[in-house]
PDB file of N, CA, C, O and CB in Angstrom:
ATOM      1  N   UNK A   1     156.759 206.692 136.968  1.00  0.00           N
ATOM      2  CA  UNK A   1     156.228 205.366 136.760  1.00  0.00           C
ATOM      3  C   UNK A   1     155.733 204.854 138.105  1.00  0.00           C
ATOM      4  O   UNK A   1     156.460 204.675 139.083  1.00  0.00           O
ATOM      5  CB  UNK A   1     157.295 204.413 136.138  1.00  0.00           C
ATOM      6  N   UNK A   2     154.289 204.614 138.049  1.00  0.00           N
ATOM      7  CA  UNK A   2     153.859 204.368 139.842  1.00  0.00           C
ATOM      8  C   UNK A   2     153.907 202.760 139.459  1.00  0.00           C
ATOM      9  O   UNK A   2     152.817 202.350 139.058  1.00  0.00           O
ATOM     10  CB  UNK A   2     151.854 205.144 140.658  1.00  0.00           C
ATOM     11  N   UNK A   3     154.715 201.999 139.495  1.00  0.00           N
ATOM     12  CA  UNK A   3     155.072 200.592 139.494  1.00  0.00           C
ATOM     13  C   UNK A   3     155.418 199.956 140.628  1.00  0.00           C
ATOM     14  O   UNK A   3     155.572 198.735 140.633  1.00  0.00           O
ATOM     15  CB  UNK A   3     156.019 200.373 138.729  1.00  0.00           C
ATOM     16  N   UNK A   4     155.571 200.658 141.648  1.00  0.00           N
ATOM     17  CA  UNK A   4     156.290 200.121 142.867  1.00  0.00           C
ATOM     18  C   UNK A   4     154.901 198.954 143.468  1.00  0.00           C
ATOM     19  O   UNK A   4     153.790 198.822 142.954  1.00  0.00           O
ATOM     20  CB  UNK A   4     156.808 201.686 144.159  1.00  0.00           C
ATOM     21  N   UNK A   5     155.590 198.073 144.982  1.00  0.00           N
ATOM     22  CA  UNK A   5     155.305 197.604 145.117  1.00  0.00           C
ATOM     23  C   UNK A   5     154.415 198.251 146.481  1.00  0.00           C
ATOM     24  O   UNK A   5     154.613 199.193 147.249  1.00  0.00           O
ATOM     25  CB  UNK A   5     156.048 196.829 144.807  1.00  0.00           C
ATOM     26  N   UNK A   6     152.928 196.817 146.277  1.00  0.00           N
ATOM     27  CA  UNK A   6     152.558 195.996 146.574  1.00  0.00           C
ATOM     28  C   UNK A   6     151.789 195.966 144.982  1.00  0.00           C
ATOM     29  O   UNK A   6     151.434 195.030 144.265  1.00  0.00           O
ATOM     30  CB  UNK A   6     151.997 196.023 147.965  1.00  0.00           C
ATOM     31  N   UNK A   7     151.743 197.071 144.866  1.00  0.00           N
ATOM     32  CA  UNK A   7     151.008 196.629 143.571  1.00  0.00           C
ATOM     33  C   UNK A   7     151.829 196.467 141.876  1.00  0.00           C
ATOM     34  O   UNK A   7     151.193 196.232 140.848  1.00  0.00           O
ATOM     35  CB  UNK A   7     149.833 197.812 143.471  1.00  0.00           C
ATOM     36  N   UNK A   8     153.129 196.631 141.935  1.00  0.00           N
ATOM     37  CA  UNK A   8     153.585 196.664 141.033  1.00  0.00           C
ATOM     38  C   UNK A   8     154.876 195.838 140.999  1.00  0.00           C
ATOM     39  O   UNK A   8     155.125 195.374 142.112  1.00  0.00           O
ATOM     40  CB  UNK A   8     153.582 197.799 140.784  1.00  0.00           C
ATOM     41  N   UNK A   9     155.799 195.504 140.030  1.00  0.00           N
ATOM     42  CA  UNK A   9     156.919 194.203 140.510  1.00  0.00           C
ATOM     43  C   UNK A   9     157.735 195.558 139.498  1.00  0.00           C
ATOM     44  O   UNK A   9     158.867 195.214 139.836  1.00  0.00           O
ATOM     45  CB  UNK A   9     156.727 191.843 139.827  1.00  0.00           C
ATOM     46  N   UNK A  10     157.930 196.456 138.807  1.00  0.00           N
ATOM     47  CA  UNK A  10     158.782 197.438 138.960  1.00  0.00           C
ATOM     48  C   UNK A  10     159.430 196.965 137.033  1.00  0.00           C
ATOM     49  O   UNK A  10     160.006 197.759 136.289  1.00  0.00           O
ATOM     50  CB  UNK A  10     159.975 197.237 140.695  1.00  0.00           C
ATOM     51  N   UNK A  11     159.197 195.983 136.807  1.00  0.00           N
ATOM     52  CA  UNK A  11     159.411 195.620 135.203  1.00  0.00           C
ATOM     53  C   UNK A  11     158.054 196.149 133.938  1.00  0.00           C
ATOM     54  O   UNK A  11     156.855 196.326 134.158  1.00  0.00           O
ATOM     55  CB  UNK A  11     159.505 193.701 135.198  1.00  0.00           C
ATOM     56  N   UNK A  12     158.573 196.243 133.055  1.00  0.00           N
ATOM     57  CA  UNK A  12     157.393 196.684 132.067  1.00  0.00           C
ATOM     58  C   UNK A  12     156.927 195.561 131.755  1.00  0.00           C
ATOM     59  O   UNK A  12     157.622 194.549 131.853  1.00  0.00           O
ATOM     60  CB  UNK A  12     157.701 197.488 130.783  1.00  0.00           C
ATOM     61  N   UNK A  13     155.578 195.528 131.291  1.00  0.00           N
ATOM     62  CA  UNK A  13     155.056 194.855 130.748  1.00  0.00           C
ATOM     63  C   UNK A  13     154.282 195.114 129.448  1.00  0.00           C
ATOM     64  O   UNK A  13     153.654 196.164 129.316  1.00  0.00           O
ATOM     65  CB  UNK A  13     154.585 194.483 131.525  1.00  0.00           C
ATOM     66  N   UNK A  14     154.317 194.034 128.337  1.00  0.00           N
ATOM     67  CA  UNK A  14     153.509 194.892 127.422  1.00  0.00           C
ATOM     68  C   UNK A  14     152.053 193.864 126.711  1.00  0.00           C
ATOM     69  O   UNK A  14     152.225 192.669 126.470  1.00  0.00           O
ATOM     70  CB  UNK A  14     154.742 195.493 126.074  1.00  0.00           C
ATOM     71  N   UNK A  15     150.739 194.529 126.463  1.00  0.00           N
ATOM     72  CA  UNK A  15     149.728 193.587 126.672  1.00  0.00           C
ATOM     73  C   UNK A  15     149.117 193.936 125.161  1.00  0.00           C
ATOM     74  O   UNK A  15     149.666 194.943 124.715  1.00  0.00           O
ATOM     75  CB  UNK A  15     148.697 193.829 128.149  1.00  0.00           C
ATOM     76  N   UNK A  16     148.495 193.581 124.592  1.00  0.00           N
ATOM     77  CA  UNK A  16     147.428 194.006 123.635  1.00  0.00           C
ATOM     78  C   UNK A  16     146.090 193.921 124.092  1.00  0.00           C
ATOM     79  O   UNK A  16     145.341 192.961 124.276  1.00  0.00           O
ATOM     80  CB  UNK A  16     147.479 193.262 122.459  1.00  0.00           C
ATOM     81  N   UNK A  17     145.916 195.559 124.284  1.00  0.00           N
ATOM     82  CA  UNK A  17     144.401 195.386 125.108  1.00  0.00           C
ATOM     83  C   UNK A  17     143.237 194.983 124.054  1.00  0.00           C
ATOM     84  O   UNK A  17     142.176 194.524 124.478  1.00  0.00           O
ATOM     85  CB  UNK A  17     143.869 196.995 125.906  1.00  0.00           C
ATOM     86  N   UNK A  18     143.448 195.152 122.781  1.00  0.00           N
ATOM     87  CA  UNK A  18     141.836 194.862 121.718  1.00  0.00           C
ATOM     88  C   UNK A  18     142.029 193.721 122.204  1.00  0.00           C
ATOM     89  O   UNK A  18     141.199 193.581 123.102  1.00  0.00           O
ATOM     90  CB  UNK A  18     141.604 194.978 119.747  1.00  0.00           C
ATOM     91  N   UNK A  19     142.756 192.688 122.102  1.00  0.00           N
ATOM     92  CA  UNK A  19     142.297 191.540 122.112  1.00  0.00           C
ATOM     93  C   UNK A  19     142.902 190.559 123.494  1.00  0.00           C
ATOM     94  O   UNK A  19     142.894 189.328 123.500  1.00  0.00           O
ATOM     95  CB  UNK A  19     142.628 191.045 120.704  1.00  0.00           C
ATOM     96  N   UNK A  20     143.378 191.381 124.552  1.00  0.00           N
ATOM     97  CA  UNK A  20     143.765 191.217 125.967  1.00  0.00           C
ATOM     98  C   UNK A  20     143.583 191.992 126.784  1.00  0.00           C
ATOM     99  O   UNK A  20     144.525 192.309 127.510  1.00  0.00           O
ATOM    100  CB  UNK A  20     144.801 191.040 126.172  1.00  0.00           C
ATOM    101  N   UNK A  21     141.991 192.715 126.998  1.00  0.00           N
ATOM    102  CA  UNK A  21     141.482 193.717 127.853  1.00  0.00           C
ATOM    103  C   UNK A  21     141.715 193.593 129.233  1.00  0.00           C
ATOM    104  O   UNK A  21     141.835 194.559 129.987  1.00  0.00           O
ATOM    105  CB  UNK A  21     140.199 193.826 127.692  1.00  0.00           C
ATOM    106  N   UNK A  22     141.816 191.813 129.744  1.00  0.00           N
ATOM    107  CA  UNK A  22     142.448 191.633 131.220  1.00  0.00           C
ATOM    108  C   UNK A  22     143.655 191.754 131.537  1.00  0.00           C
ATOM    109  O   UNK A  22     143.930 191.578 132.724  1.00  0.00           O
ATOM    110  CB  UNK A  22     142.293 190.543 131.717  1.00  0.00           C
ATOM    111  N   UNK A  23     144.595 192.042 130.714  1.00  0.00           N
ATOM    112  CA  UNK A  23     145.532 191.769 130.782  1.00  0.00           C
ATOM    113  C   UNK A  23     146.267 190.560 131.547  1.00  0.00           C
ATOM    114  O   UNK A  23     146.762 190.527 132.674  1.00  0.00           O
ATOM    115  CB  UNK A  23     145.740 192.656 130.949  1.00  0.00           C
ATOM    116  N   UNK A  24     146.153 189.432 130.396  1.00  0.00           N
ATOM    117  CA  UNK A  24     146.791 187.937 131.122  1.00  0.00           C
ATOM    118  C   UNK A  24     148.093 187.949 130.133  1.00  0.00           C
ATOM    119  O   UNK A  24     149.107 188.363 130.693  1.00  0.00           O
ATOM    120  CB  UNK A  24     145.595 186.164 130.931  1.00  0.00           C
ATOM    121  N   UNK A  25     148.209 187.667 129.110  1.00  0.00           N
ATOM    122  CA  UNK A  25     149.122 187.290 127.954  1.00  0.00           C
ATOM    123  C   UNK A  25     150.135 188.686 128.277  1.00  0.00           C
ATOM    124  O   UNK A  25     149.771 189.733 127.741  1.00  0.00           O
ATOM    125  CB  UNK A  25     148.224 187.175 126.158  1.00  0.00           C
ATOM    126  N   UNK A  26     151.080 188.712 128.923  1.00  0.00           N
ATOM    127  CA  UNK A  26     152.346 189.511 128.920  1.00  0.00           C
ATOM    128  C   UNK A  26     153.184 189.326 127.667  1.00  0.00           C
ATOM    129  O   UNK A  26     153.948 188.365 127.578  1.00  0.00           O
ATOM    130  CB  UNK A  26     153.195 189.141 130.121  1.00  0.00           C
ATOM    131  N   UNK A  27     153.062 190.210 126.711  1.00  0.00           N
ATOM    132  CA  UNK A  27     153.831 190.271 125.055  1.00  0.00           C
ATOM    133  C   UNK A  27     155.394 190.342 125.651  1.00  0.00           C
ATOM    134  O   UNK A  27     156.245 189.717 125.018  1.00  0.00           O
ATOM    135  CB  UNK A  27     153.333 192.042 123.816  1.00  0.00           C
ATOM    136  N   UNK A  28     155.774 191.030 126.764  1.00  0.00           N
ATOM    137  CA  UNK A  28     157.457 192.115 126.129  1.00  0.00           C
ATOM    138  C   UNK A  28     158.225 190.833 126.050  1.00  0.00           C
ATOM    139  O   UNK A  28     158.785 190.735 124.958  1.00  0.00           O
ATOM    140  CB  UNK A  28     158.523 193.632 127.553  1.00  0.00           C
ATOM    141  N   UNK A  29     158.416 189.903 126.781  1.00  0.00           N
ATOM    142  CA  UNK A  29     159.427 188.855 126.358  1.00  0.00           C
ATOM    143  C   UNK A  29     159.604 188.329 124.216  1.00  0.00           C
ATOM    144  O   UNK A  29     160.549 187.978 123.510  1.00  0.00           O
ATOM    145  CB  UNK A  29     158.726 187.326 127.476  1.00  0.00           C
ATOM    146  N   UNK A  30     158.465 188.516 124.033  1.00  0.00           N
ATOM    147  CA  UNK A  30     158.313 188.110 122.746  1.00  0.00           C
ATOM    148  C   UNK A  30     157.966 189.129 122.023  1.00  0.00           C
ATOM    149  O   UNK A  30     157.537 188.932 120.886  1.00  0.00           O
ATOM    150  CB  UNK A  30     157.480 187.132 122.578  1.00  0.00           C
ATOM    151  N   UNK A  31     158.068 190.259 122.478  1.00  0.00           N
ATOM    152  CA  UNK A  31     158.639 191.287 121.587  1.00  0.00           C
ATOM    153  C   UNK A  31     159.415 192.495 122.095  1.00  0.00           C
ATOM    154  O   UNK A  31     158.853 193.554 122.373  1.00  0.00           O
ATOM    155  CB  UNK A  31     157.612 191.791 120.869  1.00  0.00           C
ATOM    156  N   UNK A  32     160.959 192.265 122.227  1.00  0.00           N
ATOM    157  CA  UNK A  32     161.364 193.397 123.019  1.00  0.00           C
ATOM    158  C   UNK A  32     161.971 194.104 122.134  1.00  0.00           C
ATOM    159  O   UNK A  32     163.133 194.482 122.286  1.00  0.00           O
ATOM    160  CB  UNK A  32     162.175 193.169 124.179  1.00  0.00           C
ATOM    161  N   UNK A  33     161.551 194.258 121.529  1.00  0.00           N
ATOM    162  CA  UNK A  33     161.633 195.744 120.485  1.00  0.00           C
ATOM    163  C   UNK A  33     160.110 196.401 120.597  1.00  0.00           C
ATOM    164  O   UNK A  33     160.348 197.604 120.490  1.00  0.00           O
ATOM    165  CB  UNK A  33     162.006 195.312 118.481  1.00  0.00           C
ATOM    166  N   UNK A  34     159.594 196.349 120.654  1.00  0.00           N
ATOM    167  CA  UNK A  34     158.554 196.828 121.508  1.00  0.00           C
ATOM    168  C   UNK A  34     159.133 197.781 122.560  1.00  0.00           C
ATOM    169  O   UNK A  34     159.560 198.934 122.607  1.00  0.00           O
ATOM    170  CB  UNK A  34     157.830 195.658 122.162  1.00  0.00           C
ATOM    171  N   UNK A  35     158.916 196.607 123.485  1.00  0.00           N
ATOM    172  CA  UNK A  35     159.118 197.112 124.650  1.00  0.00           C
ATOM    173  C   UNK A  35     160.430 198.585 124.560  1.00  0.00           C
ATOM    174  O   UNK A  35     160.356 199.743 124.970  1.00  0.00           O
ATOM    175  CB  UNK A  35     159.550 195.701 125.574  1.00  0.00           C
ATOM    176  N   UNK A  36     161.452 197.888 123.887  1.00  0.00           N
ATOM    177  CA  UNK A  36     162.514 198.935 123.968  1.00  0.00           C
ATOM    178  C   UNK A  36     162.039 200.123 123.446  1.00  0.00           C
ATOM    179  O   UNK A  36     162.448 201.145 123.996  1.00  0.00           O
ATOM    180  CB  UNK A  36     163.749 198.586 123.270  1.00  0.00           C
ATOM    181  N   UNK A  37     160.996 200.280 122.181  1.00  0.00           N
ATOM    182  CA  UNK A  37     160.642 201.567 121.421  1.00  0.00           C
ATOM    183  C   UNK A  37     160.015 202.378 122.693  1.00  0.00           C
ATOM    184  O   UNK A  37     160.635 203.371 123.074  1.00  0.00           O
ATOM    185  CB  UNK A  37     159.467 201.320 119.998  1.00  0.00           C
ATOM    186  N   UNK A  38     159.077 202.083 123.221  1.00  0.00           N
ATOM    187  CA  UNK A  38     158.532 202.338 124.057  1.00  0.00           C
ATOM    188  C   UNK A  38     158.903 202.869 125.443  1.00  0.00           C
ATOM    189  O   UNK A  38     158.292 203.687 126.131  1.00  0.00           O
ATOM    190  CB  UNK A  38     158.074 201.575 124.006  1.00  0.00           C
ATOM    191  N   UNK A  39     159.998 202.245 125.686  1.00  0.00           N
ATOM    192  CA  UNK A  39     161.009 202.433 127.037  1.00  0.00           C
ATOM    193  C   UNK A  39     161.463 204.239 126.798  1.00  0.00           C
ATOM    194  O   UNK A  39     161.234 205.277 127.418  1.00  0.00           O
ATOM    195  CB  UNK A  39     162.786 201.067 126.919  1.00  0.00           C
ATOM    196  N   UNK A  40     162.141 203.900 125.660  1.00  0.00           N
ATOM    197  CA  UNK A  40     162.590 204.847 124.942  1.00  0.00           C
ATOM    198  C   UNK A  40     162.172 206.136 124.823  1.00  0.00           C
ATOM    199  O   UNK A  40     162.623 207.195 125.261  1.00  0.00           O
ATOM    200  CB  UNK A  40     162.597 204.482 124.030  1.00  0.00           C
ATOM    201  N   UNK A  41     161.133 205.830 124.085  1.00  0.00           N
ATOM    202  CA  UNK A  41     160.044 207.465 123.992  1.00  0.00           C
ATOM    203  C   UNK A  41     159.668 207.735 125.660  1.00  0.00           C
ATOM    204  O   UNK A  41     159.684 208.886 126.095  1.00  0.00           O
ATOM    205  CB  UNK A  41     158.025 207.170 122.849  1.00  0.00           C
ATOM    206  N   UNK A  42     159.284 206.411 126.664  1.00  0.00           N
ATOM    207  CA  UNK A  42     158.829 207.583 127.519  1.00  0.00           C
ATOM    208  C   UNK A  42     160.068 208.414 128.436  1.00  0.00           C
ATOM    209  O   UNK A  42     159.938 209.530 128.939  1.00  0.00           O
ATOM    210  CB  UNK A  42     157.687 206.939 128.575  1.00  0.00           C
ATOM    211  N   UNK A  43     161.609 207.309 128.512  1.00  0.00           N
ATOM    212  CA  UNK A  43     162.336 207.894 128.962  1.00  0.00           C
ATOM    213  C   UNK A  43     162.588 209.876 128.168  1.00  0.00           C
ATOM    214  O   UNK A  43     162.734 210.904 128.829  1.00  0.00           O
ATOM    215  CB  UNK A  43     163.404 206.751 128.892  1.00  0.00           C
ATOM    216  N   UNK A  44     162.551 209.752 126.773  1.00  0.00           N
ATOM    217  CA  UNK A  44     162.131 210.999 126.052  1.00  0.00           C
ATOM    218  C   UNK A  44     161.194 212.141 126.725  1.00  0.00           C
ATOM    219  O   UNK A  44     161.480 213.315 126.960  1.00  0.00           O
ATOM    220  CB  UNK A  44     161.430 210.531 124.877  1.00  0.00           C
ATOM    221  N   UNK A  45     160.062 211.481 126.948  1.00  0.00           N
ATOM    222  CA  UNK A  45     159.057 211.916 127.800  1.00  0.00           C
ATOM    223  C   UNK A  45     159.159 212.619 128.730  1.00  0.00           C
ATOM    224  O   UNK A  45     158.867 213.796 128.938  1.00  0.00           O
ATOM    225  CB  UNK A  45     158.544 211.187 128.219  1.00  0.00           C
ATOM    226  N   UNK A  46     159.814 211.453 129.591  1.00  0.00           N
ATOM    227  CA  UNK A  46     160.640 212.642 131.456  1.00  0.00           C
ATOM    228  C   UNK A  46     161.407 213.667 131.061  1.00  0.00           C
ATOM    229  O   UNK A  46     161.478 214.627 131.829  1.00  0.00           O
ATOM    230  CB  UNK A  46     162.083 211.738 132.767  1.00  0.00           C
ATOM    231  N   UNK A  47     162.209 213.710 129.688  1.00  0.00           N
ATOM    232  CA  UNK A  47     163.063 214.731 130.207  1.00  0.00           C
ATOM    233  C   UNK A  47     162.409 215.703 129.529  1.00  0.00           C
ATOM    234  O   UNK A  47     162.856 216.819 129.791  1.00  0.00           O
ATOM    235  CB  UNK A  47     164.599 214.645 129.996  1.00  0.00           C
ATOM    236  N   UNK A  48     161.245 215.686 128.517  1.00  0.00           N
ATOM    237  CA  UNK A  48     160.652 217.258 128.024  1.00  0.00           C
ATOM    238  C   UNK A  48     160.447 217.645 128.731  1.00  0.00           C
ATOM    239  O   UNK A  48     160.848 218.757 129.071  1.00  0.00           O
ATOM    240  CB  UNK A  48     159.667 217.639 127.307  1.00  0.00           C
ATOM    241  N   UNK A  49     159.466 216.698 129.532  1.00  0.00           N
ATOM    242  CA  UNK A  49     158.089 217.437 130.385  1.00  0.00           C
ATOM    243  C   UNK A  49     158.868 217.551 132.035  1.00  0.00           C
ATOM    244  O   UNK A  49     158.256 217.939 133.030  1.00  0.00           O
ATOM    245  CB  UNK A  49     156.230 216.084 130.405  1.00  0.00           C
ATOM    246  N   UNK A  50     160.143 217.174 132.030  1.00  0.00           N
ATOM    247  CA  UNK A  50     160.736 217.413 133.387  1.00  0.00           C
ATOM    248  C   UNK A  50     159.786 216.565 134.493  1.00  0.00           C
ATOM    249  O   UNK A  50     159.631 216.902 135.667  1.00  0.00           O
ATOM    250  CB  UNK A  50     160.763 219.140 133.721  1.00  0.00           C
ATOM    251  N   UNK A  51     159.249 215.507 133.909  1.00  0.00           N
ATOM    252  CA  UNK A  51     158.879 214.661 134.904  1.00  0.00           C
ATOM    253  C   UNK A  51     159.443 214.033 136.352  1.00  0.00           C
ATOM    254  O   UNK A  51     160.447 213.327 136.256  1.00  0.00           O
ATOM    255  CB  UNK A  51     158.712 213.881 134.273  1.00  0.00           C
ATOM    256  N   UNK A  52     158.867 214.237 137.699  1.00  0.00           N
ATOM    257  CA  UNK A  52     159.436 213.578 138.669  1.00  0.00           C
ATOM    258  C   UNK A  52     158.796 212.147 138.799  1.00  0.00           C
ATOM    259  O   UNK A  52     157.583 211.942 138.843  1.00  0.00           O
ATOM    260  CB  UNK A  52     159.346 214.382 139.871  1.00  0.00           C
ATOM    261  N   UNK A  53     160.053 210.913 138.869  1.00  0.00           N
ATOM    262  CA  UNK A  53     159.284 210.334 139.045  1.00  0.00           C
ATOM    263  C   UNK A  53     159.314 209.588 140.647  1.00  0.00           C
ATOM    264  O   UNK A  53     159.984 209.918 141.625  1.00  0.00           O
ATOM    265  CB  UNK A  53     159.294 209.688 137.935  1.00  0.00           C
ATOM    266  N   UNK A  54     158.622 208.807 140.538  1.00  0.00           N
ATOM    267  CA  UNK A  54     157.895 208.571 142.326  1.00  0.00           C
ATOM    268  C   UNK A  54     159.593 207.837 143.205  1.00  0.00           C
ATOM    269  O   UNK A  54     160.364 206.977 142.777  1.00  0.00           O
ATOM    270  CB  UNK A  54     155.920 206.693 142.321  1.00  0.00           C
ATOM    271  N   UNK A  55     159.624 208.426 144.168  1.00  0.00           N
ATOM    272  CA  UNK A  55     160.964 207.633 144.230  1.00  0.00           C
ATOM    273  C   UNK A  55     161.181 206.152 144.736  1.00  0.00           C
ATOM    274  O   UNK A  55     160.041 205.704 144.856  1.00  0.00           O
ATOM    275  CB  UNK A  55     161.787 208.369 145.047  1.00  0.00           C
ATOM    276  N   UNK A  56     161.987 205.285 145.051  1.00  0.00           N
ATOM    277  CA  UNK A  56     162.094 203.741 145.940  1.00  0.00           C
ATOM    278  C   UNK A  56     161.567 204.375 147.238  1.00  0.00           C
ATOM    279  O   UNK A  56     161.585 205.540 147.635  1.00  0.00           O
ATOM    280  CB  UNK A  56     163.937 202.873 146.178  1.00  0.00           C
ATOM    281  N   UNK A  57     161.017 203.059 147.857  1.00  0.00           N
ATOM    282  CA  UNK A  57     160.470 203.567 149.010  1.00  0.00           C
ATOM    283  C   UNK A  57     159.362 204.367 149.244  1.00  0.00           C
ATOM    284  O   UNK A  57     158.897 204.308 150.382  1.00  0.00           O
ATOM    285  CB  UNK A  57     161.227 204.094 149.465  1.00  0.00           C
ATOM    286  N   UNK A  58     158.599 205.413 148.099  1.00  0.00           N
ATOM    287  CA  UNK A  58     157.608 205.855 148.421  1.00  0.00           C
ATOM    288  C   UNK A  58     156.559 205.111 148.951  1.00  0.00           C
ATOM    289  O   UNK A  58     156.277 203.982 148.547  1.00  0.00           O
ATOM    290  CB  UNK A  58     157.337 206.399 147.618  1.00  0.00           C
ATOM    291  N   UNK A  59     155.830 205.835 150.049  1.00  0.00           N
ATOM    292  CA  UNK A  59     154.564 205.874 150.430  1.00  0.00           C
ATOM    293  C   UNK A  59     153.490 206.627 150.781  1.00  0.00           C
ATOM    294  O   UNK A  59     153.634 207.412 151.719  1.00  0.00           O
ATOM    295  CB  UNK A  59     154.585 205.469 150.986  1.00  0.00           C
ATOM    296  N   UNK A  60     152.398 206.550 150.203  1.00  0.00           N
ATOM    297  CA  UNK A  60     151.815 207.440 150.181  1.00  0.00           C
ATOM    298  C   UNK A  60     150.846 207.414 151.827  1.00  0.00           C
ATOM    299  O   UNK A  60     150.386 208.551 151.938  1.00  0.00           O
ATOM    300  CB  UNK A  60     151.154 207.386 148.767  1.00  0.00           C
ATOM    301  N   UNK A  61     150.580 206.884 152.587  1.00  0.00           N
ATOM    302  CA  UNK A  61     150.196 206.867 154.100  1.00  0.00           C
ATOM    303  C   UNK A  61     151.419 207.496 154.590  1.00  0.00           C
ATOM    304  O   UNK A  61     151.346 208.512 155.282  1.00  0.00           O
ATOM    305  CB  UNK A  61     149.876 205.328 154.823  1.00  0.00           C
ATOM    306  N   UNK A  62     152.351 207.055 154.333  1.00  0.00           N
ATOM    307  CA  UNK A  62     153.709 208.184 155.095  1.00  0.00           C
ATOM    308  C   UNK A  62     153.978 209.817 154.455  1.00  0.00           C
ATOM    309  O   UNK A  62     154.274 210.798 155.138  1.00  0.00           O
ATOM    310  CB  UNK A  62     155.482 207.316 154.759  1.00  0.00           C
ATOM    311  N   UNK A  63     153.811 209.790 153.171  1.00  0.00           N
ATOM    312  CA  UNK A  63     153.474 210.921 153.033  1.00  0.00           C
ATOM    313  C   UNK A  63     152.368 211.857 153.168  1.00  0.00           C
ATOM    314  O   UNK A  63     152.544 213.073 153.095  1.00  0.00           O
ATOM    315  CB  UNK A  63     153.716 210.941 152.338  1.00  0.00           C
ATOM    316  N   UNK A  64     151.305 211.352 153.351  1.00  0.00           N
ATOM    317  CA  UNK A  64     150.095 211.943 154.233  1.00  0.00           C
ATOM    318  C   UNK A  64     150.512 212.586 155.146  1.00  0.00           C
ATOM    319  O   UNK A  64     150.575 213.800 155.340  1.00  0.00           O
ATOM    320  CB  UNK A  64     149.199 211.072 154.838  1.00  0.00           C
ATOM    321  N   UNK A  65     150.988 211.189 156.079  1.00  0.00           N
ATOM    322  CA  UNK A  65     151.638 211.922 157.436  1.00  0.00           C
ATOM    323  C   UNK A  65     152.401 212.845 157.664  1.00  0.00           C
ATOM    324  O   UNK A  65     151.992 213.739 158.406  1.00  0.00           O
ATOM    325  CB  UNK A  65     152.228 211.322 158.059  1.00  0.00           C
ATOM    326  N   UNK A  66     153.048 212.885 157.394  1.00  0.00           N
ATOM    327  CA  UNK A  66     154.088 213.302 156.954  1.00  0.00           C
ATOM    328  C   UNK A  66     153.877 215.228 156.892  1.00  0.00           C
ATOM    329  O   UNK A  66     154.386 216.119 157.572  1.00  0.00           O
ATOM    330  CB  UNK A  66     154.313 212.406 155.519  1.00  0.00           C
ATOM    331  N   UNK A  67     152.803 215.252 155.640  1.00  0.00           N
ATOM    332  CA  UNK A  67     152.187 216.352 155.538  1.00  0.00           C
ATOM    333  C   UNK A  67     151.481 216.960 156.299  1.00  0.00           C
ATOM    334  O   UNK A  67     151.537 218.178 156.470  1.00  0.00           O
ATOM    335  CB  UNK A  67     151.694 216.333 154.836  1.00  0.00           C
ATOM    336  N   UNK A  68     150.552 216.016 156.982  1.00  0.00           N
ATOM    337  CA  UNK A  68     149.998 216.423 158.666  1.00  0.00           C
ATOM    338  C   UNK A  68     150.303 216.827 159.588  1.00  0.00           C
ATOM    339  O   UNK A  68     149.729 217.640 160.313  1.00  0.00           O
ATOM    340  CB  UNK A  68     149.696 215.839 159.326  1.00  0.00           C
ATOM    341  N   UNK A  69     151.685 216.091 159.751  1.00  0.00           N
ATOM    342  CA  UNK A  69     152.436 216.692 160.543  1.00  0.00           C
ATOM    343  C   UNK A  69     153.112 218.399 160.629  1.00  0.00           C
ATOM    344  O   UNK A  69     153.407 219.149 161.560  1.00  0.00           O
ATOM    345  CB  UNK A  69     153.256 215.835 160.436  1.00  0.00           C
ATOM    346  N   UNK A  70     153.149 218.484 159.358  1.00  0.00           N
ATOM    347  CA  UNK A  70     153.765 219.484 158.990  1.00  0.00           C
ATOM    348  C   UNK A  70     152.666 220.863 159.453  1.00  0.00           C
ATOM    349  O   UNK A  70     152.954 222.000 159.826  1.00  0.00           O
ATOM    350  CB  UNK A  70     154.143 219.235 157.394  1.00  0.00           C
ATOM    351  N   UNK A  71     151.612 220.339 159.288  1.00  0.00           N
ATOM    352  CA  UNK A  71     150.611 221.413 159.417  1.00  0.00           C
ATOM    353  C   UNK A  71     150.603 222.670 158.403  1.00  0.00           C
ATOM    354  O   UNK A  71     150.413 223.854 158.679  1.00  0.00           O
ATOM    355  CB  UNK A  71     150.775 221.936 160.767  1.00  0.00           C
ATOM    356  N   UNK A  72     150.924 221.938 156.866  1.00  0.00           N
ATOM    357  CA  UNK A  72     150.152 223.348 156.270  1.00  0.00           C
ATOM    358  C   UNK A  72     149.563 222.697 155.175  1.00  0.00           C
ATOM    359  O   UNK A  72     150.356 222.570 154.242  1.00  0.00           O
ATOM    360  CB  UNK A  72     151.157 224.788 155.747  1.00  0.00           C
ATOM    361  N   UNK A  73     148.471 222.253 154.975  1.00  0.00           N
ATOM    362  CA  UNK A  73     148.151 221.286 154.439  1.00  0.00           C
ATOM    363  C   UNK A  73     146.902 222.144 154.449  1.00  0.00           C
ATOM    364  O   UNK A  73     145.862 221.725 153.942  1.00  0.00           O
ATOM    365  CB  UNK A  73     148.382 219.882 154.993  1.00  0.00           C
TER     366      UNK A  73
END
């Protein structure tokens, strides 16, 4: 889940894009059964497909570096 911050506040959100393509109107409070079905299947998700997901703290300019440094890039 790439939710982290600056661009992300790390909570789900859930929108109806036909008729909320900008996404302004945040649904999950007013429907968290939703949200939970959903939570659900993708937690399902990580463990078929053995998904990693991004850890706290990632960055991706530090991991650049990081890799540069390393020199096998």
């Amino acid at each position: 889940m790439r939710n982290l911050p600056p661009f992300g506040d790390r909570q789900w959100h859930l929108y109806n894009l036909r008729l909320d393509p900008i996404e302004v109107n945040d649904l999950a409070a007013t429907k968290p059964d939703v949200v939970k079905s959903l939570t659900t299947a993708y937690a399902d998700y990580i463990k078929q497909h053995s998904v990693v997901e991004v850890p706290d703290g990632y960055s991706v300019i530090e991991q650049a570096k990081n890799n540069m440094a390393r020199g096998d890039h």
